[in-house]
C-alpha positions as CSV (number, residue, x, y, z in Angstrom):
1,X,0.0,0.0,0.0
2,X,1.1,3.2,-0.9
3,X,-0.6,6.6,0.3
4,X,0.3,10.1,-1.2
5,X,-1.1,12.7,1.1
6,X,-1.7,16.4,-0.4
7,X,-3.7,19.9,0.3
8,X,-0.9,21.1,2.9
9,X,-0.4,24.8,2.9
10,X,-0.2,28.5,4.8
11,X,-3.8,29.4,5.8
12,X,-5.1,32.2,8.2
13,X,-6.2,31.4,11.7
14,X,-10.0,30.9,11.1
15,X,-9.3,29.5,7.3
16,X,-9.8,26.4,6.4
17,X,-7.4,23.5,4.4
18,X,-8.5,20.3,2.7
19,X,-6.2,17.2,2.9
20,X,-6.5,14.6,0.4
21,X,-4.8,10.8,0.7
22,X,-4.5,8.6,-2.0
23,X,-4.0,4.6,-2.0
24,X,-2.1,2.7,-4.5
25,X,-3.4,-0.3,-2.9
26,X,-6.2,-2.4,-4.4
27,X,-7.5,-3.2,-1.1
28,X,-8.4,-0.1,0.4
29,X,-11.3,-1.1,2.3
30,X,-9.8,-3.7,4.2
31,X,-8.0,-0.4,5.9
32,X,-9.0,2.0,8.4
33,X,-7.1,5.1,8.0
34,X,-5.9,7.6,9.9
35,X,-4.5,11.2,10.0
36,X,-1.5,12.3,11.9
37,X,0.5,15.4,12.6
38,X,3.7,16.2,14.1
39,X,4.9,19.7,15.5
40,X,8.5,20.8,15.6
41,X,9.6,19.1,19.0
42,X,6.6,16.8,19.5
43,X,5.6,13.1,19.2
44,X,3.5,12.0,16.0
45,X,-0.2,12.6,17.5
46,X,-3.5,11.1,16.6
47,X,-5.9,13.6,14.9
48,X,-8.6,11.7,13.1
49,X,-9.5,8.4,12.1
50,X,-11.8,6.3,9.9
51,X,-13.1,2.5,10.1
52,X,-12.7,0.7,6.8
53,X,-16.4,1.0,6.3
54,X,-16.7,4.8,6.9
55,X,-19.3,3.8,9.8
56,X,-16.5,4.5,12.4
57,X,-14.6,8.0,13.5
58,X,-12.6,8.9,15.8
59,X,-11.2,12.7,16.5
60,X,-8.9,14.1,19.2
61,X,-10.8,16.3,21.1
62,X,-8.7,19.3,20.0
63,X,-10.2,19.5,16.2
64,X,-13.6,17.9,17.3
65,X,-16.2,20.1,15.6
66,X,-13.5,21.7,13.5
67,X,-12.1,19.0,11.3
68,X,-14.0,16.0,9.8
69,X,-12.8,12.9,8.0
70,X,-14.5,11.0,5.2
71,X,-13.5,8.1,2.9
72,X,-14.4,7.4,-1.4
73,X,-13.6,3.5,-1.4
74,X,-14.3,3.9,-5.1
75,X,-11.8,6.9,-5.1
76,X,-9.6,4.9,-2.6
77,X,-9.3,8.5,-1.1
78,X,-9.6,9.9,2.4
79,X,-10.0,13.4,3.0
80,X,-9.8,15.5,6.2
81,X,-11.8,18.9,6.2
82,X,-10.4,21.7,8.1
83,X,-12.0,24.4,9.5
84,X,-11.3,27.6,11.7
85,X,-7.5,26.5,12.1
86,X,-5.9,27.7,15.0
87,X,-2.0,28.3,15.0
88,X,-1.8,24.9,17.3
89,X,-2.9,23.2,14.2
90,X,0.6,24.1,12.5
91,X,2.3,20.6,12.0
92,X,3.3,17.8,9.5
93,X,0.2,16.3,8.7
94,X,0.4,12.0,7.9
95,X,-1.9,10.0,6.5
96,X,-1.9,6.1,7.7
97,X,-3.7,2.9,6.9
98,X,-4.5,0.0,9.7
99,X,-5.4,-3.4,8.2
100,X,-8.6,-4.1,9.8
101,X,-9.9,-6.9,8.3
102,X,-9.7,-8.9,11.0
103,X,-11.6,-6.6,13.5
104,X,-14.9,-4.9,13.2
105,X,-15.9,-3.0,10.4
106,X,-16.2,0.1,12.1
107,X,-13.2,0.2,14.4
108,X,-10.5,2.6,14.4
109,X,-7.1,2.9,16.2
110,X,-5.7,5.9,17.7
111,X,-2.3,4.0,18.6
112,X,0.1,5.0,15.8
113,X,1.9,1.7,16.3
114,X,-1.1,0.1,15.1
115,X,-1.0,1.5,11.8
116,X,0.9,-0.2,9.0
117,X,1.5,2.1,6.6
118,X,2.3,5.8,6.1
119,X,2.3,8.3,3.9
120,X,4.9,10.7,3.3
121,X,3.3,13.7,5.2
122,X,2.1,17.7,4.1
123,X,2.8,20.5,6.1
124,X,0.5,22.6,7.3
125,X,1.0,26.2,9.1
126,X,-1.4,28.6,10.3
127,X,-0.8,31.8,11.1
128,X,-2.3,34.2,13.4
């Protein structure tokens, strides 16, 4: 599986960013995915994830009402919608797929050991 995340950019504090994630993969929806983001000096956090049948999400609660994730199987695409960015959004953003087949439809991980492969990450920065 390959992913090629995209949409990164400088945006406004109160702006708003769309991140794209491809798959090269032809099983895309035996995979949860999952976005990730990294600040200068931090650990690779959790931001949002969804279950390999698009029934399950999961958000930190930082970006909850702010950000939302979807999934196009047919596209093999995940997106992640960004809204009123705050400067403590600024980070690397990843992109992440967790084989799932074996587990429940709609589960999603927030471990990022869990996940199996990554994109290669798009950087984000809002200013304020």
């Amino acid at each position: 599986v390959q992913l090629q995340a995209s949409g990164g950019g400088l945006v406004q504090a109160g702006g708003s960013l769309r991140l794209s994630c491809a798959s090269s993969g032809r099983t895309f929806s035996s995979y949860a995915m999952g976005w990730f983001r990294q600040a200068p000096g931090k650990e690779r956090e959790f931001v949002a994830g969804i279950s390999r049948s698009g029934r399950g999400t999961k958000y930190v609660d930082s970006v909850k009402g702010r950000f939302t994730i979807s999934r196009d199987i047919a596209a093999n695409t995940i997106s992640l919608q960004m809204n009123n960015l705050k400067p403590e959004d600024t980070a690397v953003y990843y992109c992440a797929a967790d084989f799932t087949y074996n587990r429940g439809s709609s589960y999603v991980a927030t471990d990022r050991n869990e996940y199996d492969y990554w994109g290669q990450g798009t950087q984000v920065t809002v200013s304020s």
